[in-house]
N, C-alpha and C positions, 0 to 999 in steps of 0.2 A: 887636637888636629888628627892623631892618627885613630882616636876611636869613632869619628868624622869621617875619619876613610874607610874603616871595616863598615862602618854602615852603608856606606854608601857600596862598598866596592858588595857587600851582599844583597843588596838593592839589586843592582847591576845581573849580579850571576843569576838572583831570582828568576827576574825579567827575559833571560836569554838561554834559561835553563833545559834540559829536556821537557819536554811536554808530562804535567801531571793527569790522572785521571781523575774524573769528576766523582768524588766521594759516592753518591748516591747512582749514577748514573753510568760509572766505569765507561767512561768515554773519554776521549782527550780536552782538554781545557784548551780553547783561545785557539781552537783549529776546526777549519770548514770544511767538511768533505764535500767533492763535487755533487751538485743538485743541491745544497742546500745555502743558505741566506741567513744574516747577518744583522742583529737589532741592539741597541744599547737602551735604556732607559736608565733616568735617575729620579728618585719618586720615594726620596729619603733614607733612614739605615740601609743598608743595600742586606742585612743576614736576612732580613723576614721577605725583601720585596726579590731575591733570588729563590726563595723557596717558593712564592709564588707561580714563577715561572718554570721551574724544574719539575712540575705537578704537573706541567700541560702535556698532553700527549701531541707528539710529534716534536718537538722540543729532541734536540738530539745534544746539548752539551751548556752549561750556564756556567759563568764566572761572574765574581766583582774586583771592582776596579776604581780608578781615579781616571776621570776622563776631564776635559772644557779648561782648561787651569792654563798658566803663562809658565811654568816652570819643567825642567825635567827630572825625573825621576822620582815622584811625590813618593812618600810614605804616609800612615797613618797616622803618624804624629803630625808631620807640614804639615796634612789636610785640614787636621781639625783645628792646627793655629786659625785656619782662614786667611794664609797669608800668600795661598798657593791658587787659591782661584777652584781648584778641582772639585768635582762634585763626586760625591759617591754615586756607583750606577753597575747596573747588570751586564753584563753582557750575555746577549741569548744567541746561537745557536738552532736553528730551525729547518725541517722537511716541510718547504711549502706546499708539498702534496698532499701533509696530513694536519698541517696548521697554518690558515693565513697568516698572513701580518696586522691586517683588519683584529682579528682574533687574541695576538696579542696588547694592542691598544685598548681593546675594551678589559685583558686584565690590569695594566697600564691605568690609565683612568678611571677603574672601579675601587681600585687598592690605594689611594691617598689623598688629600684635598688638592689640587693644584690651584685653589685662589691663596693659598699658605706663601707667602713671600719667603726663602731662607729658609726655611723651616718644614719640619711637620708634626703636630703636635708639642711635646717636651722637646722635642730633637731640633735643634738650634742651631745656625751658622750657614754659611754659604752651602758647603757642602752636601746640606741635603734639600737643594734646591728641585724643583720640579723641570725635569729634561727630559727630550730627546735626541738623540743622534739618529739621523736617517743617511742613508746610503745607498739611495735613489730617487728618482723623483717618482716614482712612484708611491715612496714609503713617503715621505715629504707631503705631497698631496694626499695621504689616506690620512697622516696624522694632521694637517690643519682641517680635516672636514669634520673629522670624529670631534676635533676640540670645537669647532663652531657650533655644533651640534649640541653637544654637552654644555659650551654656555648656554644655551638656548633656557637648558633644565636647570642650569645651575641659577641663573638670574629668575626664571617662576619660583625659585625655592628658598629666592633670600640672600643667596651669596654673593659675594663680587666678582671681579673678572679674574680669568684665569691667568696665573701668570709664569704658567709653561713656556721654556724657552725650543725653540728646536729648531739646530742645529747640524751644518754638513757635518757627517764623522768622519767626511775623506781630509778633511782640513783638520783634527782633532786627533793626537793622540792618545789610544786606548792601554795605561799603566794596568796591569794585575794588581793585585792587594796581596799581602803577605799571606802564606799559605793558610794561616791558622783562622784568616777570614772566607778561607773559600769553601761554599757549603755548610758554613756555621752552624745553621739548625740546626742539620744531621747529625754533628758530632756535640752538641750539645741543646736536644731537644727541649729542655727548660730553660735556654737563654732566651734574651729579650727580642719580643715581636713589636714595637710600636706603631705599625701599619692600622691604618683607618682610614674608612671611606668614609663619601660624604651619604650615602646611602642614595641619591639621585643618578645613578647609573644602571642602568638597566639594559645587560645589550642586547636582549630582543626588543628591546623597542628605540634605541639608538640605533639597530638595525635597519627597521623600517622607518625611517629618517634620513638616510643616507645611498646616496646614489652609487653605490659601489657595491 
């Protein structure tokens, strides 16, 4: 019971802690400066699909995290029982002046299979389930047209249906991951990337396909 409570009560402190800075990017983690916007994706490991998005320019701050779940205060261990519901996922950080949102969905959609049920590739379990969290209808509407779209190519190419979930994130809370998962690549450039596309994304040409 009480090494039940150090964990959880450092769970706790984590989560409510001073603000850390982003490894590679020296900005604050899990904080919005005014003018900028707010995206979550889960699109399997979260170490390879946050370096992903920390490579974009205008991108001003990335974390990961446990988001969608029925429980509070997941940890890495909960997650991966799959008894916690939570999915691994990014949290991105963004200057819509120098990066749409459109923008990050086509990296979103190019970096994983989303007909992958639970899964992506080896990577198994609820947790690295194919999501989104949107936090406006805006984001909401850009992400169902991009995925209608992408069925479009995914079905000429053989695949099945997508089965991306997306989701309000104002109804969803956003857990951190323990610090040692934040920025991973960076601090250890030879750890594991298991990110794959299905290679039928293409967003110049998803581009001209889409009314936005």
């Amino acid at each position: 019971f009480f090494m039940e409570f150090l964990r959880n009560t450092a769970k706790a402190l984590f989560n409510t802690a001073p603000t850390m800075n982003h490894y590679v990017l020296n900005t604050p983690l899990h904080v919005v400066p005014q003018g900028c916007q707010r995206a979550i994706f889960g699109l399997g490991c979260f170490w390879g699909a946050e370096r992903k998005f920390w490579q974009q320019t205008g991108v001003v701050n990335t974390s990961v995290g446990y988001c969608g779940g029925n429980t509070e205060g997941p940890d890495y261990k909960s997650v991966c029982s799959g008894n916690t519901n939570h999915a691994e996922v990014v949290e991105i950080i963004f200057d819509p002046s120098k990066i749409t949102y459109k923008e990050l969905l086509h990296v979103f959609w190019s970096n994983h299979d989303p007909t992958q049920v639970n899964r992506q590739g080896n990577d198994r379990g609820t947790q690295y389930r194919t999501i989104i969290f949107y936090f406006s209808e805006e984001q909401k509407e850009q992400a169902e047209k991009t995925r209608n779209v992408f069925q479009t190519k995914l079905t000429q190419n053989g695949y099945g249906k997508i089965a991306t979930e997306i989701e309000d994130g104002s109804k969803h809370t956003y857990y951190l991951a323990e610090e040692y998962h934040q920025q991973y690549l960076a601090k250890n450039p030879g750890g594991y990337c298991g990110l794959k596309g299905t290679g039928c994304y293409e967003p110049g040409e998803i581009n001209g396909l889409l009314d936005f």
